[in-house]
C-alpha positions in Angstrom: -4.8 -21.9 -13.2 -7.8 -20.8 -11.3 -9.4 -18.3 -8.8 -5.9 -19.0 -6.5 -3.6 -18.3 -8.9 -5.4 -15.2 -10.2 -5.4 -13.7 -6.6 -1.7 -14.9 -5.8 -0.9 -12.2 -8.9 -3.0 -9.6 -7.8 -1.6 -9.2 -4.5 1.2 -7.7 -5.9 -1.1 -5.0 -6.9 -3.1 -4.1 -3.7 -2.7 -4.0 -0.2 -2.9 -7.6 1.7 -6.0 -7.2 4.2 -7.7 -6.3 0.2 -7.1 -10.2 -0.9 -5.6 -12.3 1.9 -8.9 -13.6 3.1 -10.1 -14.5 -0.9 -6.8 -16.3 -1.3 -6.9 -18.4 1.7 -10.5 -19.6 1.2 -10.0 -20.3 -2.7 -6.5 -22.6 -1.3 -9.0 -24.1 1.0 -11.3 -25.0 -1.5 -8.7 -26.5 -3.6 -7.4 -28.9 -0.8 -10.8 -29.8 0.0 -11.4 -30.5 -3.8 -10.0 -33.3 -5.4 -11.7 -32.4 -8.6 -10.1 -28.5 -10.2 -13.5 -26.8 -10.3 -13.9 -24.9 -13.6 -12.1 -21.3 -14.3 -13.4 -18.6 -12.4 -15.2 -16.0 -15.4 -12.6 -13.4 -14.2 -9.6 -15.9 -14.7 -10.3 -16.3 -18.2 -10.7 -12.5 -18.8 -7.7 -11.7 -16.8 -5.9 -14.1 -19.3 -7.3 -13.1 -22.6 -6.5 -9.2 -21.6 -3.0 -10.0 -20.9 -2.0 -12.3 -23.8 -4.7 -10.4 -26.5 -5.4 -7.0 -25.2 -8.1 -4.8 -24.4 -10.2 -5.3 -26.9 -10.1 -9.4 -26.9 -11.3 -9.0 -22.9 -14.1 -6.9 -23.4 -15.7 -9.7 -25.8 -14.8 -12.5 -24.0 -16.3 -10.6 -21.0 -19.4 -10.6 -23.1 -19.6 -14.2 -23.9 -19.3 -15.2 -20.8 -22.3 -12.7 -19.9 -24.3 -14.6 -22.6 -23.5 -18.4 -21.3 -26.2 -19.4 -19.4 -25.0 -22.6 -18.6 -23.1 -20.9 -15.2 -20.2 -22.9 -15.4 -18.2 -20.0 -14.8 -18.6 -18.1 -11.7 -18.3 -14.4 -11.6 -16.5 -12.6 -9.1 -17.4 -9.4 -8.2 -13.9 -8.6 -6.3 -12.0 -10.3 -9.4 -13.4 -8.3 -11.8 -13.2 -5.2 -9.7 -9.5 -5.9 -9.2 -9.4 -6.9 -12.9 -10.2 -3.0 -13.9 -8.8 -0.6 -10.9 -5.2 -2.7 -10.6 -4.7 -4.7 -13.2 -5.2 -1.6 -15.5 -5.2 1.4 -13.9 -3.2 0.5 -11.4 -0.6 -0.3 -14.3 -1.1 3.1 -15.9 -3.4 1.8 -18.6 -6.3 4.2 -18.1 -7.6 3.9 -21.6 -8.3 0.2 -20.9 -10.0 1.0 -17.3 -11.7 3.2 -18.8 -12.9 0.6 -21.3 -13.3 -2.2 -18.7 -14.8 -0.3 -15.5 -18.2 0.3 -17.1 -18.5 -3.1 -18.1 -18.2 -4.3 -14.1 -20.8 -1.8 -13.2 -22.8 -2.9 -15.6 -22.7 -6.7 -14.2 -22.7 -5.3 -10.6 -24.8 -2.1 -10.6 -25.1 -2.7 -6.7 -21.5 -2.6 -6.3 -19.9 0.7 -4.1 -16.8 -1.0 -4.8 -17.3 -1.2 -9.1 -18.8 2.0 -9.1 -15.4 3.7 -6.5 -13.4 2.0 -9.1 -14.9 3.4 -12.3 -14.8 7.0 -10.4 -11.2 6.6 -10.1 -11.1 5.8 -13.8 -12.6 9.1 -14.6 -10.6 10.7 -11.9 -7.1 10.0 -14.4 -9.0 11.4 -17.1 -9.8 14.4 -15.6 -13.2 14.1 -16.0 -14.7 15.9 -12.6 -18.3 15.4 -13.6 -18.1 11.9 -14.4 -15.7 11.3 -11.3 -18.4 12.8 -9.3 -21.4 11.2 -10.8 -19.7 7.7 -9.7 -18.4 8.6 -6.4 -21.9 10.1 -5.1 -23.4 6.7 -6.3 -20.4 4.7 -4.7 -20.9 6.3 -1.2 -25.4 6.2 -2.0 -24.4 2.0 -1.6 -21.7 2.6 1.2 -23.5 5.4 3.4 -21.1 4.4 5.9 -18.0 4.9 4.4 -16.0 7.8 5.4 -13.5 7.3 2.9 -15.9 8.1 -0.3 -17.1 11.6 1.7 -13.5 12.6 2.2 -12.9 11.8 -1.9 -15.6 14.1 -2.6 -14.7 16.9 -0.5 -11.1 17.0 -2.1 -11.7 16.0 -5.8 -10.1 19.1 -6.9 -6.7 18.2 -5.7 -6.9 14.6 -6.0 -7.6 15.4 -10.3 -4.5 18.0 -10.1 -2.6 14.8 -8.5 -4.0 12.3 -11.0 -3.1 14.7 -13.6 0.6 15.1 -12.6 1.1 11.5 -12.5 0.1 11.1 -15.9 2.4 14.1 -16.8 5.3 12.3 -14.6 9.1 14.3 -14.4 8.9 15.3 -18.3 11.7 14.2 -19.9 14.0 13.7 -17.4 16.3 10.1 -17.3 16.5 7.8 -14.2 19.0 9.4 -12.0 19.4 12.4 -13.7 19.5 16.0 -12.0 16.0 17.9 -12.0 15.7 21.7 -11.7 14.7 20.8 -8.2 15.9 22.2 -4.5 14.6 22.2 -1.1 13.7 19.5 1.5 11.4 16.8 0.2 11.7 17.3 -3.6 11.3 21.1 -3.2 7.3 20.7 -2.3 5.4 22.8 -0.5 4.5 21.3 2.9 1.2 20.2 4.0 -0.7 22.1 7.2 -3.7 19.9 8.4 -5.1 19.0 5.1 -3.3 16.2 3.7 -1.9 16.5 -0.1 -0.2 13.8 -2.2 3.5 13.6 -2.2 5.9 14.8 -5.2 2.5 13.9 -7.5 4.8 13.5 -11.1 7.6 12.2 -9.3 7.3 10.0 -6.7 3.6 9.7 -7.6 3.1 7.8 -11.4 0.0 5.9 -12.7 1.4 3.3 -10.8 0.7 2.1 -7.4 3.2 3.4 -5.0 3.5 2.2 -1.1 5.7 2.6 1.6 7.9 5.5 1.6 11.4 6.2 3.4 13.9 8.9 3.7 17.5 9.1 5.4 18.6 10.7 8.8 19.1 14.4 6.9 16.5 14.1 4.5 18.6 13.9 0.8 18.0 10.6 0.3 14.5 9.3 -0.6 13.1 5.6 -1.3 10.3 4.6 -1.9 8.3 1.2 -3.7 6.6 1.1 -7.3 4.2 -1.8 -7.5 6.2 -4.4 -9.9 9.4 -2.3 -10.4 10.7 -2.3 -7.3 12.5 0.4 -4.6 13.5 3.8 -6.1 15.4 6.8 -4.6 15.7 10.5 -5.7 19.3 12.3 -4.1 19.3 15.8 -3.5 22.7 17.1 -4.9 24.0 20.5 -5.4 22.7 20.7 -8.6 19.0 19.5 -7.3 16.8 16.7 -7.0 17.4 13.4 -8.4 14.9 11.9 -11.0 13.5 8.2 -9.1 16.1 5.5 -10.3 15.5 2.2 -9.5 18.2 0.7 -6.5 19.2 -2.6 -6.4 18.9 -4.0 -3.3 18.9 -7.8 -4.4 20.5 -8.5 -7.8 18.1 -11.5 -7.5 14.9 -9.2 -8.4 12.7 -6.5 -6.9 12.6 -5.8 -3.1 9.8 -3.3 -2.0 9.3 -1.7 1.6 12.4 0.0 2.1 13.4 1.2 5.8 16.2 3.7 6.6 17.9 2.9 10.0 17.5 6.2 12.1 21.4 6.4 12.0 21.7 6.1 8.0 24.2 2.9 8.6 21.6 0.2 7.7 18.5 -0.5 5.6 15.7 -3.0 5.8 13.5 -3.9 3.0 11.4 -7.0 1.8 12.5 -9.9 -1.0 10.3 -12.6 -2.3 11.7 -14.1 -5.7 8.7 -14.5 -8.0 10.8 -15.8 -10.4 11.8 -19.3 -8.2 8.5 -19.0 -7.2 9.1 -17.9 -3.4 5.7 -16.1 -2.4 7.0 -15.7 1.2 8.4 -12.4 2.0 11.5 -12.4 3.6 12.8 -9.2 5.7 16.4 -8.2 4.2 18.8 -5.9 6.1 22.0 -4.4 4.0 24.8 -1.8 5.5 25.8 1.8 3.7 27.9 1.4 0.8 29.3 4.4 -0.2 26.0 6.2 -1.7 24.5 3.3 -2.0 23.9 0.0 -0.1 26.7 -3.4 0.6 25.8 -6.6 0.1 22.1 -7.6 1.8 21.6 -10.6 4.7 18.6 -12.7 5.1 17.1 -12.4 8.0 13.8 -14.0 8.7 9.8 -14.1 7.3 7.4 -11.3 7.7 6.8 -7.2 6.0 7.4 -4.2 6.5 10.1 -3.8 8.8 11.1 -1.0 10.8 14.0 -0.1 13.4 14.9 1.9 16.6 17.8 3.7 17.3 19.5 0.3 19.5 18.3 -1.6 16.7 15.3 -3.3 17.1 13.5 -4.1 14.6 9.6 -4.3 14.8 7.8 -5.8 12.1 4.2 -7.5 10.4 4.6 -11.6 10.9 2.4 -13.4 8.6 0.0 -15.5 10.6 -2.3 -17.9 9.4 -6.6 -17.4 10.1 -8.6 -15.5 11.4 -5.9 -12.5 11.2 -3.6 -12.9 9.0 -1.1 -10.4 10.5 0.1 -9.6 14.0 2.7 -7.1 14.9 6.3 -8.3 16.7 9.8 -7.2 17.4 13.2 -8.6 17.6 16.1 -7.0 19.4 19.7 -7.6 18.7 22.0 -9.7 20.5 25.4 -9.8 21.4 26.4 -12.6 18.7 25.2 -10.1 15.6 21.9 -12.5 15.5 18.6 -11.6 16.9 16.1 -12.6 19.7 12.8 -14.8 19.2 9.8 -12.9 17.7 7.8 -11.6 20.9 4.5 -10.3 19.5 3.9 -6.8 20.8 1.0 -6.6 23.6 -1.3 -3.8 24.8 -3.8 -2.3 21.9 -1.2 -2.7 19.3 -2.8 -6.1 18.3 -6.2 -7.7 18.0 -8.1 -10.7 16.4 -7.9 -8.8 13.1 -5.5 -7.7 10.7 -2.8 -5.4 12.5 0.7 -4.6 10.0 3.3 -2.6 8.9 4.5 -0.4 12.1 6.5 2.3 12.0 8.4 2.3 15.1 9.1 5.7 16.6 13.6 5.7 16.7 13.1 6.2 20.6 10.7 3.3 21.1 8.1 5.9 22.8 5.1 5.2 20.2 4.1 3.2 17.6 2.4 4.1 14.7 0.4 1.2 12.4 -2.6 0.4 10.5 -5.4 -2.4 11.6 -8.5 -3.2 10.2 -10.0 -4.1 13.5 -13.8 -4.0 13.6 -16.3 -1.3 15.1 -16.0 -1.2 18.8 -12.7 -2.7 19.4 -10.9 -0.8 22.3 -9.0 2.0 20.2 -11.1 1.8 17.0 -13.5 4.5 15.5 -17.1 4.0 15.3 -18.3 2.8 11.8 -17.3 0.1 8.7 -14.3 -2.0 8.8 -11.3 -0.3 6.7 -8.1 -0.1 7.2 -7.3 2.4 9.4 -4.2 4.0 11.1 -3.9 3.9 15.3 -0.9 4.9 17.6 0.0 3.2 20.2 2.4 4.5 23.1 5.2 2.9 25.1 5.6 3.1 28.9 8.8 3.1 30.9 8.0 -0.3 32.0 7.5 -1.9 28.5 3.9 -1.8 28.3 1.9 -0.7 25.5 -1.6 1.7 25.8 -4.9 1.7 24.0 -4.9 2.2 20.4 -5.8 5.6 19.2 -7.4 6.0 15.7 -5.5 8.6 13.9 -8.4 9.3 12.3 -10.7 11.3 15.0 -7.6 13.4 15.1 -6.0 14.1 11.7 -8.1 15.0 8.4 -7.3 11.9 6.7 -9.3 9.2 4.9 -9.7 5.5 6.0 -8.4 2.5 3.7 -4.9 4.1 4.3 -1.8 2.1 5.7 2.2 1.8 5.4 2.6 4.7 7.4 6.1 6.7 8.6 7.0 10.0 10.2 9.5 12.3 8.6 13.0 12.2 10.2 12.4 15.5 11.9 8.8 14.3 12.9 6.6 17.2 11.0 5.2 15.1 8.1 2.7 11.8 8.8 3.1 9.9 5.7 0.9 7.4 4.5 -0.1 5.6 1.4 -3.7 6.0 -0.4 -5.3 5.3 -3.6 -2.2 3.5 -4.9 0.0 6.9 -4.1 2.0 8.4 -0.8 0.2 10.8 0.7 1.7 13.9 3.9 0.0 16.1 6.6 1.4 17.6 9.4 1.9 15.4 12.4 1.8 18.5 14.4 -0.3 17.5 18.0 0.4 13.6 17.6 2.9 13.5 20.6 -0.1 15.0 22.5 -2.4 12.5 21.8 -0.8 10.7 24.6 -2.5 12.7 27.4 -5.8 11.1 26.5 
């Protein structure tokens, strides 16, 4: 297996736009190849680490440092990967911690190796360190917004690092937590944005796309290679996350609440048969829980209106990779053909995971469209979050980055509003992140 395969696996651990591009040159490559070029250097670390450990990596890292015959190439972003998902993305901070100085050692010129190694020392608490690494990340990224917006709230992203770590104490799947209040009995955000239930819904795993139902006591949410959990709120209190089974067949992600509570969306792709396609699932209320799911057709990150249509990321082929469509419902029970969505919503680059506003009037969703695209903000390309909104005639406006408006980072995506429409929710550095979404409706007189 080579530089394919290793990327194939590590997409489960990081957002799309981070690795689509990598995995569709390396397939390329291998078409165009009839000859398997040699194992990338980062392949045969990534294998060693998980069939020997930590300590087995780090010196087969070495050797390969010391073969000068360059038969193995090294990967900046594999390695990279390697340390900040692979490991700390999986909760193994004492490995990352291990790991990370090794890639900054190979790529001192890295912003990327050095953010990563920051993060590292972020888990551990370590503010000094965190800071030392940061500064020198953003010194070879001057541009990036992202890094200055880490620095200027370090202090509460080490408490949230340091929660996660600490998770519900000792607390069971399920079981009731001395918890009350709306949203897992946090205290809401004003304009600065905080991490969400840090210890609950946040772990030292990566977290994404977040959902709640019509009143509120029900919320779901998606743990990188566990699958969809929910916490209840009873009369006794909060819920501990459980995992729901949504497919009995393996691990869905991306969950979607209908706006009525009657229905919920959420993605499928059996790793296990080997299906790397993701397929958009719909399943009605059960009870408490959810009835038996239908197939419905390819794409991510799904999300309905109040009639019932469904808007949604299709997976497209080069040079974007993504564009966003909708489907509406038809008489029969069935659904019309995709029509891709017009106006600023999409561009030549990567444009996914909308979150459809239950009236249809805007459209929130995150692009990483390049500097001085109609609706972008001025610098770097990152992934970024826009709104678009709907006219009475079906049309969409210009895309407005959320970003010159709310005190939020870039490289943030898989966005939602709360059901009563106070709370922007987003996910960032492998957690779900909320700030008040007070003054978004307004952005529409600009």
């Amino acid at each position: 297996m080579q530089t394919t395969a290793l990327l194939a696996k590590l997409a489960a651990f990081l957002p799309a736009t981070f690795l689509l591009a990598q995995i569709s040159v390396a397939q390329e490559a291998e078409q165009a190849t009839p000859q398997e070029p040699p194992p990338t250097a980062g392949w045969l670390v990534y294998e060693v680490y998980n069939s020997e450990g930590i300590d087995a990596a780090i010196t087969r890292f070495r050797e390969l440092l010391a073969d000068e015959s360059g038969e193995h190439a090294f990967l900046e972003r594999e390695f990279i990967t390697i340390g900040s998902s692979m490991m700390l993305g999986r909760g193994k901070r004492d490995d990352a911690i291990r790991f990370l100085p090794l890639v900054v050692e190979k790529f001192p010129e890295s912003s990327m190796a050095w953010f990563g190694l920051g993060s590292a020392h972020l888990a551990f608490g370590d503010k000094d360190q965190a800071v030392a690494c940061i500064t020198r990340a953003a010194s070879l990224d001057p541009a990036s917004t992202h890094l200055d917006w880490m620095r200027r709230h370090l202090d509460s992203l080490m408490d949230a690092a340091k929660r996660n770590y600490e998770g519900p104490g000792d607390f069971e799947p399920g079981e009731v937590m001395p918890i009350t209040g709306p949203y897992l009995g946090q205290d809401p955000p004003g304009k600065t944005p905080k991490q969400f239930a840090p210890g609950i819904v946040g772990s030292p795993i990566n977290e994404f796309s977040i959902t709640f139902s019509p009143d509120g006591k029900e919320i779901y949410f998606s743990r990188a290679r566990v699958g969809v959990l929910v916490c209840r709120w009873t009369d006794e209190g909060w819920t501990a996350p459980k995992l729901m089974t949504l497919n009995p067949e393996g691990d869905a992600d991306e969950p979607s609440v209908a706006p009525d509570g009657k229905t919920i969306l959420f993605n499928f792709r059996n790793r296990a048969k080997g299906q790397n396609e993701r397929i958009i699932h719909i399943a009605p209320r059960a009870g408490d829980g959810w009835g038996e799911h239908k197939e419905l057709f390819s794409g991510m990150y799904a999300t309905q209106t109040r009639s019932g249509t469904i808007y949604y990321t299709i997976i497209t082929g080069r040079p974007d990779y993504g564009v966003i469509g909708r489907v509406q419902p038809t008489a029969e029970g069935g659904y019309t053909e995709a029509e891709v969505i017009g106006g600023g919503v999409n561009t030549p680059s990567l444009d996914a995971h909308p979150w459809i506003d239950p009236d249809e009037r805007f459209l929130i969703f995150d692009s990483n469209r390049p500097p001085g695209t109609p609706g972008s903000a001025p610098g770097p390309t990152y992934n970024c979050l826009y709104i678009c909104f709907r006219s009475d005639n079906d049309t969409w406006g210009e895309a407005i980055c959320l970003h010159d408006h709310l005190d939020i980072p870039r490289w943030v995506g898989q966005s939602c509003l709360s059901p009563d429409g106070k709370y922007l929710f987003y996910s960032y550095l492998d957690d779900m992140y909320w700030v008040s979404a007070e003054g978004l409706l307004d952005l529409r007189g600009e």
